[in-house]
MMTF fields as JSON, N, C-alpha, C and O atoms, coordinates in Angstrom:
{
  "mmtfVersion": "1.0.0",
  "mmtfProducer": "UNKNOWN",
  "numBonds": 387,
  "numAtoms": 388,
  "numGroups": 97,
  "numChains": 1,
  "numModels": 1,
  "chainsPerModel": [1],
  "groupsPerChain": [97],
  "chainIdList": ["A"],
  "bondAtomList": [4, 2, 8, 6, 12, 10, 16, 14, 20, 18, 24, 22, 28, 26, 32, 30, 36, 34, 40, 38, 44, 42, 48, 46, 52, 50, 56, 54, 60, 58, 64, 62, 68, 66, 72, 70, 76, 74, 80, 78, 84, 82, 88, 86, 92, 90, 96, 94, 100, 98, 104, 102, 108, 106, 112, 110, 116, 114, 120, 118, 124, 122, 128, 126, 132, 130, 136, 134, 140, 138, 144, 142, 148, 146, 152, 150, 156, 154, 160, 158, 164, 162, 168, 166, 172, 170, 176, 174, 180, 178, 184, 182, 188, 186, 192, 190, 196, 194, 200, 198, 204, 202, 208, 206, 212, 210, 216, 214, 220, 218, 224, 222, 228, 226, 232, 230, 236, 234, 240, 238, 244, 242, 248, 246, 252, 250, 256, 254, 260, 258, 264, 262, 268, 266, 272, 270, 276, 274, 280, 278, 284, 282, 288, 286, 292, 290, 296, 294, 300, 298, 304, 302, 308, 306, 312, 310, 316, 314, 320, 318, 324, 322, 328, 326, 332, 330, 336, 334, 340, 338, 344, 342, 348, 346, 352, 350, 356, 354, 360, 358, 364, 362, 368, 366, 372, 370, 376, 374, 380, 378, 384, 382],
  "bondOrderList": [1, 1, 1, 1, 1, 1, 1, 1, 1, 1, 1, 1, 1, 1, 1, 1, 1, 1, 1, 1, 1, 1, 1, 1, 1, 1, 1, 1, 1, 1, 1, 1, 1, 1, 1, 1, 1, 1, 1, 1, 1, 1, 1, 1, 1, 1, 1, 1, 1, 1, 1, 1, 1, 1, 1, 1, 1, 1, 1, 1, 1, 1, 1, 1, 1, 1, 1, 1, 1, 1, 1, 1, 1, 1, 1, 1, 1, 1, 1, 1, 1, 1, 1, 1, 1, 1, 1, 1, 1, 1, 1, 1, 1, 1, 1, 1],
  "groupList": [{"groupName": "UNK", "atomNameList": ["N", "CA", "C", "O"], "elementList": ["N", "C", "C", "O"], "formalChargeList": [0, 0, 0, 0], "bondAtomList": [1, 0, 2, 1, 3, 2], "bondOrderList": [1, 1, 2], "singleLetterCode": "X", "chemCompType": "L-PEPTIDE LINKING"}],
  "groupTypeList": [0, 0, 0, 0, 0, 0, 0, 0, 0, 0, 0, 0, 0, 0, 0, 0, 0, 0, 0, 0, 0, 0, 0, 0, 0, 0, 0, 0, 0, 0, 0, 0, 0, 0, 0, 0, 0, 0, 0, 0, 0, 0, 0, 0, 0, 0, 0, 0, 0, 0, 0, 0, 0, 0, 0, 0, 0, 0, 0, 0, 0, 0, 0, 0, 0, 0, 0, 0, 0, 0, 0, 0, 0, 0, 0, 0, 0, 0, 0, 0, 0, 0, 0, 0, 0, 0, 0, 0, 0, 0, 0, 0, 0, 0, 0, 0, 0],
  "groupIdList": [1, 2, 3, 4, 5, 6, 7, 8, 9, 10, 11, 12, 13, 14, 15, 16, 17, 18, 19, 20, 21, 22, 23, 24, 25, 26, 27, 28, 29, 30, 31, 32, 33, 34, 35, 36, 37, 38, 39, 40, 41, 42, 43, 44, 45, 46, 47, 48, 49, 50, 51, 52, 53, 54, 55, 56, 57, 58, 59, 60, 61, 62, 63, 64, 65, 66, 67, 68, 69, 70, 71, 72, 73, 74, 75, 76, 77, 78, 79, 80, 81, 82, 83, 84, 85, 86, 87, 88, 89, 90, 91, 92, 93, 94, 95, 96, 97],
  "secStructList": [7, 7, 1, 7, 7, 7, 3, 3, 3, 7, 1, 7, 2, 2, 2, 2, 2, 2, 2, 1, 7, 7, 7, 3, 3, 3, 3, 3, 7, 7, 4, 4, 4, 6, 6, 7, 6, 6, 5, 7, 7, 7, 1, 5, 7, 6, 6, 6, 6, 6, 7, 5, 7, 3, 3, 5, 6, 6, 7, 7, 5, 7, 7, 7, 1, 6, 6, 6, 6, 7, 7, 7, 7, 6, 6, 7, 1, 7, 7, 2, 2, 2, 2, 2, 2, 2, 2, 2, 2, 2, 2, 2, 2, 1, 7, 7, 7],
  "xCoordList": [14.206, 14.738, 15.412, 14.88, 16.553, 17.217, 17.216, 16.417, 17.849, 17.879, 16.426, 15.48, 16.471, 14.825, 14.292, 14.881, 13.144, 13.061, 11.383, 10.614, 11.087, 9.362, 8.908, 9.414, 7.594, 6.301, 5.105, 4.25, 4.579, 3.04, 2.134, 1.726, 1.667, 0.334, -1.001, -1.203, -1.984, -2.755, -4.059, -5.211, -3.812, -5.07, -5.302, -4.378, -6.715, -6.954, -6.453, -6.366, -6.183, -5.674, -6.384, -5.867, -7.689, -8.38, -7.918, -7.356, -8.201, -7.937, -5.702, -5.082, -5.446, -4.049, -3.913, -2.945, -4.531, -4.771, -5.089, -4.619, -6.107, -6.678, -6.146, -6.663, -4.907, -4.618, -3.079, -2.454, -2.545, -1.032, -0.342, 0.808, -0.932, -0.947, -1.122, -2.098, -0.048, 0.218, 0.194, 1.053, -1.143, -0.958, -0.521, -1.025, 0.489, 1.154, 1.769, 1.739, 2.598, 3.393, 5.369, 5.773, 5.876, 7.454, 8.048, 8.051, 8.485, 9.161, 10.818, 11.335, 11.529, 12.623, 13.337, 12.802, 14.791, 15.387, 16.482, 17.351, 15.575, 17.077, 16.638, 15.443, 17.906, 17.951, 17.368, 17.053, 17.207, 16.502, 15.217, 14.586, 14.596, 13.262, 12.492, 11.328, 13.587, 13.348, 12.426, 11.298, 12.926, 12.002, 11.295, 11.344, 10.689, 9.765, 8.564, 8.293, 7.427, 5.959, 5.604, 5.408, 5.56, 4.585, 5.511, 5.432, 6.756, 7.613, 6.606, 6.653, 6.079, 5.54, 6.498, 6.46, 7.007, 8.396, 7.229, 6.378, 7.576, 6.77, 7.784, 7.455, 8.504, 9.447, 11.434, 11.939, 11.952, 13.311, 13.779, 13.398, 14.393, 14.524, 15.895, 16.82, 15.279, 15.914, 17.162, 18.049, 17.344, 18.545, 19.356, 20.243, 18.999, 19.969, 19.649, 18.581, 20.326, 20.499, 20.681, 21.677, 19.832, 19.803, 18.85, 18.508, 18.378, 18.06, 16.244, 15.819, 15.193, 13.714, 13.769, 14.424, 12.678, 11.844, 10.868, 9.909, 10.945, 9.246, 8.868, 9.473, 7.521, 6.565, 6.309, 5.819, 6.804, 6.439, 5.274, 4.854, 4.581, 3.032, 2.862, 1.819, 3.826, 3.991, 4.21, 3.764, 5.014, 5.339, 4.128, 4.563, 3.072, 1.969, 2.089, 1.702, 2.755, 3.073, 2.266, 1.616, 2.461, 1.573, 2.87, 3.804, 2.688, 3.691, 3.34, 2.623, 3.864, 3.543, 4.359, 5.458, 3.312, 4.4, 4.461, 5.211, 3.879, 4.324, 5.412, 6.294, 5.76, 7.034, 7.98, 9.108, 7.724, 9.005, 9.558, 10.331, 8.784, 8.7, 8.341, 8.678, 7.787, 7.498, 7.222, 6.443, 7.646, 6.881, 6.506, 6.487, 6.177, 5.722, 6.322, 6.928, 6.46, 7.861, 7.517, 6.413, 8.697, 8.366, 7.507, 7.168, 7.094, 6.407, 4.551, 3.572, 4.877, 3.279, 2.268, 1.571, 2.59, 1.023, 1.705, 2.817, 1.074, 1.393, 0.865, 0.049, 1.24, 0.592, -0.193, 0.193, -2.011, -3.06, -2.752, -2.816, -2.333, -2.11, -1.096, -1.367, -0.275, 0.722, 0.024, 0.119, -0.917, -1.953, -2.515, -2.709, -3.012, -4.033, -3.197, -3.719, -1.952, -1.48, -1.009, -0.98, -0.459, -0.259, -1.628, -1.423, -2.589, -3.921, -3.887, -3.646, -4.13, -4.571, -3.581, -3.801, -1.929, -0.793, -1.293, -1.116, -1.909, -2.27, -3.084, -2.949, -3.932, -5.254, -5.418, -6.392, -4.072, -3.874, -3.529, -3.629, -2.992, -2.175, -3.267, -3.343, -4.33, -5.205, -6.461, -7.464, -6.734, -7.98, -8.994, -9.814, -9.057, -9.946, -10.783, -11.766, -10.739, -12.27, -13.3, -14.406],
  "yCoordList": [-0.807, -0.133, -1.162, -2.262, -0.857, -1.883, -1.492, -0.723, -1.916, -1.961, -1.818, -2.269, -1.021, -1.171, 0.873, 1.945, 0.502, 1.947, 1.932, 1.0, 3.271, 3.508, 3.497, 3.862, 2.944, 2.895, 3.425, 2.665, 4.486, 4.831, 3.981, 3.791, 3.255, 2.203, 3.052, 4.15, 2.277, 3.399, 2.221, 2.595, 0.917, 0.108, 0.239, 0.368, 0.171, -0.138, -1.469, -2.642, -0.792, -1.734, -3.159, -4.242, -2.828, -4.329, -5.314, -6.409, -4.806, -5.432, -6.051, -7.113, -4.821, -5.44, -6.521, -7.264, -6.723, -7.478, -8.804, -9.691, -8.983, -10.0, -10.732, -11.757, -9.969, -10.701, -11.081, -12.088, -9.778, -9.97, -9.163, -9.479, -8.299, -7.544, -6.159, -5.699, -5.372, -3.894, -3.266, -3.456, -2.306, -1.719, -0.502, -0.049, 0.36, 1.291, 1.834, 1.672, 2.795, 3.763, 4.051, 4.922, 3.349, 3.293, 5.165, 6.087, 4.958, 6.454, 6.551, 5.465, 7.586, 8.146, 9.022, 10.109, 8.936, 10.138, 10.909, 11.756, 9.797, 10.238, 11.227, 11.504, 12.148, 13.709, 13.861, 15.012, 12.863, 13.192, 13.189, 13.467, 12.825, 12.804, 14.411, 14.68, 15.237, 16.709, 17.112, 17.583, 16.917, 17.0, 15.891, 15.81, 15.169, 14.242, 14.566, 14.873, 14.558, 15.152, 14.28, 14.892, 12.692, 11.86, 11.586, 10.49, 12.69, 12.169, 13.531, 14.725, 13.176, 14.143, 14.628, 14.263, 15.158, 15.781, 16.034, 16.911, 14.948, 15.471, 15.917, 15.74, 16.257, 17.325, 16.478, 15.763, 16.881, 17.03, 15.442, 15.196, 14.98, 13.233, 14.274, 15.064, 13.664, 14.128, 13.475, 14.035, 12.062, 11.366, 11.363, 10.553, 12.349, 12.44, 13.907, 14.434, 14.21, 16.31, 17.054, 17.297, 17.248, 18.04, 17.406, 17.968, 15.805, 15.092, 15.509, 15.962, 15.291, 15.663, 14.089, 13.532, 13.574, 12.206, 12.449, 13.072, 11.92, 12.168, 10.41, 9.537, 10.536, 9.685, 9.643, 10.564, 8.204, 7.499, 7.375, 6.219, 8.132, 8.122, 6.976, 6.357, 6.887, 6.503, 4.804, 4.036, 4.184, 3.13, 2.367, 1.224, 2.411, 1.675, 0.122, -0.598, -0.433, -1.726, -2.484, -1.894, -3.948, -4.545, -5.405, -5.513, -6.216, -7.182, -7.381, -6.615, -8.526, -9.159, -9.025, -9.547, -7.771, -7.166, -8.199, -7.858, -9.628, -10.436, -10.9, -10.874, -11.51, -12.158, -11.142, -11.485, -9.835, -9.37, -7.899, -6.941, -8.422, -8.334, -6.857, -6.448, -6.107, -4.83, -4.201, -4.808, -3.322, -2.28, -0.925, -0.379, -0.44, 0.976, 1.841, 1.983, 2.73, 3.911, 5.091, 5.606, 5.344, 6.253, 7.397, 7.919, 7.879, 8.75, 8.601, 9.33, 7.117, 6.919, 7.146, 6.429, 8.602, 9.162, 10.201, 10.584, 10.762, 11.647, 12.634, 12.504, 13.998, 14.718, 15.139, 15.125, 15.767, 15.415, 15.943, 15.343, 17.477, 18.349, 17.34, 17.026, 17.123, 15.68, 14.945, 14.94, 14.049, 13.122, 13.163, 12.198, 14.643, 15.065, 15.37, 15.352, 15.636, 15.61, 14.602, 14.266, 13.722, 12.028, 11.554, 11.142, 11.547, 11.079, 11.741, 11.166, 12.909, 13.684, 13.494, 13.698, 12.923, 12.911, 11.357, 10.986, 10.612, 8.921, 8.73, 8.047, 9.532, 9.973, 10.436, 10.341, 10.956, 11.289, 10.1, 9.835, 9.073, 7.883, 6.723, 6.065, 6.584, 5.266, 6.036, 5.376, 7.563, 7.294, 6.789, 6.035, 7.116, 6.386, 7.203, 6.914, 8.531, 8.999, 9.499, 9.82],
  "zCoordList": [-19.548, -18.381, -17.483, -17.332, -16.883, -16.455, -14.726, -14.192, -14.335, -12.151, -11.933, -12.58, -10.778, -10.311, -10.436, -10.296, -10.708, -10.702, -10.519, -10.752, -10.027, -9.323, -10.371, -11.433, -10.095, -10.569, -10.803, -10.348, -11.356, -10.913, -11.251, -12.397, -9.945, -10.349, -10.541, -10.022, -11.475, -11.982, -11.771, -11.991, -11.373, -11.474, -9.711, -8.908, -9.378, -7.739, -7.105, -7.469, -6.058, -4.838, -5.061, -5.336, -4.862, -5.116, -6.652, -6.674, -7.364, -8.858, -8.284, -8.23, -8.065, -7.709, -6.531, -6.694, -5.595, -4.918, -5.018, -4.306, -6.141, -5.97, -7.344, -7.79, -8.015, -9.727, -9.273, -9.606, -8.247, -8.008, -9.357, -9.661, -10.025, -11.038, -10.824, -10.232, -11.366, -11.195, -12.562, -13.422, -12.715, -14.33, -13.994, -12.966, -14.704, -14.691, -15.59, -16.81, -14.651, -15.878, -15.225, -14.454, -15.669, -15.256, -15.253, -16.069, -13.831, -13.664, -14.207, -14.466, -14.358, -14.26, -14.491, -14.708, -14.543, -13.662, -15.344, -15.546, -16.225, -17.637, -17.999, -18.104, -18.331, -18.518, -20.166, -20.468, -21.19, -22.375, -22.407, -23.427, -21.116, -21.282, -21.033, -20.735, -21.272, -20.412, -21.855, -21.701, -23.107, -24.222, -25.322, -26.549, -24.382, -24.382, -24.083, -22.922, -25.265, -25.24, -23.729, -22.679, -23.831, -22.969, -22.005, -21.45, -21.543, -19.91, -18.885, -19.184, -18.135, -17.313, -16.15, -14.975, -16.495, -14.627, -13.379, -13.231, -12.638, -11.474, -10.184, -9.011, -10.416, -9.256, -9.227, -10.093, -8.126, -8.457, -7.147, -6.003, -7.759, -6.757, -5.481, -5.666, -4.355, -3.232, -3.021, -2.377, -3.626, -3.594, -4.639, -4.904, -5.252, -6.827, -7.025, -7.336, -6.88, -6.867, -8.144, -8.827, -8.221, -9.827, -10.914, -11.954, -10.395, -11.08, -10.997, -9.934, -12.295, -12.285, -12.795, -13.675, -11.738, -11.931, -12.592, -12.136, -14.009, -15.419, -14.914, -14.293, -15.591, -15.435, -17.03, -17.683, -17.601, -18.742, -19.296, -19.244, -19.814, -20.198, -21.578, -21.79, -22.233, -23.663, -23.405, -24.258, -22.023, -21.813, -21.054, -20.909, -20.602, -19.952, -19.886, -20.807, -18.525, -18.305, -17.05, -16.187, -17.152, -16.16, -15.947, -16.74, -14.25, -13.95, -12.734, -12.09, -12.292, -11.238, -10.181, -9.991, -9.03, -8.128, -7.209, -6.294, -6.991, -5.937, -6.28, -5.421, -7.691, -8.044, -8.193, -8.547, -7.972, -8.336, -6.932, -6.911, -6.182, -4.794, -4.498, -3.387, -5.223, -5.299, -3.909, -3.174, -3.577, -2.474, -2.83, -3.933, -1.541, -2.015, -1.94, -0.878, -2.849, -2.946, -1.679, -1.499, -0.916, 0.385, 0.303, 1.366, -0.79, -1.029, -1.05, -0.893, -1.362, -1.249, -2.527, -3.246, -2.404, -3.754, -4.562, -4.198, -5.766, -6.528, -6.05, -5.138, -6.605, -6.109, -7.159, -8.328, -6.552, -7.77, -9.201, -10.274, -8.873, -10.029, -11.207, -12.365, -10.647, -11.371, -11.834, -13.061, -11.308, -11.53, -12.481, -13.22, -12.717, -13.797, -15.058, -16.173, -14.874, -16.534, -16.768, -17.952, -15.768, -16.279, -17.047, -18.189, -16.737, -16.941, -18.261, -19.323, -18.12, -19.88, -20.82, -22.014, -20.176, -21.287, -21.884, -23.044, -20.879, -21.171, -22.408, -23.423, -21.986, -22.493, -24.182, -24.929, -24.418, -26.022, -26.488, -27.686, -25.411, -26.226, -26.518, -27.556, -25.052, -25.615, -25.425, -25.699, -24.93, -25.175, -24.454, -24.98, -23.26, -21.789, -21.723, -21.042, -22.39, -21.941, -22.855, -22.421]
}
């Protein structure tokens, strides 16, 4: 994935805190992911009109949000119902519970 694009961090604040390490799941906005088992659509991007932001279940990455100057996307949080099929789409792939 190339430019910059959101993140769902999935490890706690503390663990990210104290490693400088973000485990996650890379978001976006490409229109083939519309029939993609592990892209989860969690609603429609307000700055790109027409466009549905999925959540990469299949891609699970770590990196170092101090070196790469990360912040927090204006939105803040997922919303839970979202949450919970990110989790169960994860969940077919490694298996956490």
């Amino acid at each position: 994935m190339r430019d910059t694009h959101p993140f769902l961090v999935l490890s706690p604040r503390n663990f990210n805190d104290k490693t400088s390490l973000v485990i996650g799941l890379p978001m976006t906005t490409a229109d083939y992911n519309a029939s993609n088992p592990f892209a989860v659509a969690v609603g429609q991007v307000k700055s790109k009109e027409g466009k549905t932001s999925y959540v990469l279940c299949h891609q699970p990455k770590s990196f170092d949000w101090r070196a790469r100057y990360a912040k927090p996307h204006a939105l803040k949080k997922c919303r839970n119902d979202h949450f919970t099929r990110i989790c169960e789409c994860l969940n077919q792939i490694i298996e956490l519970k």
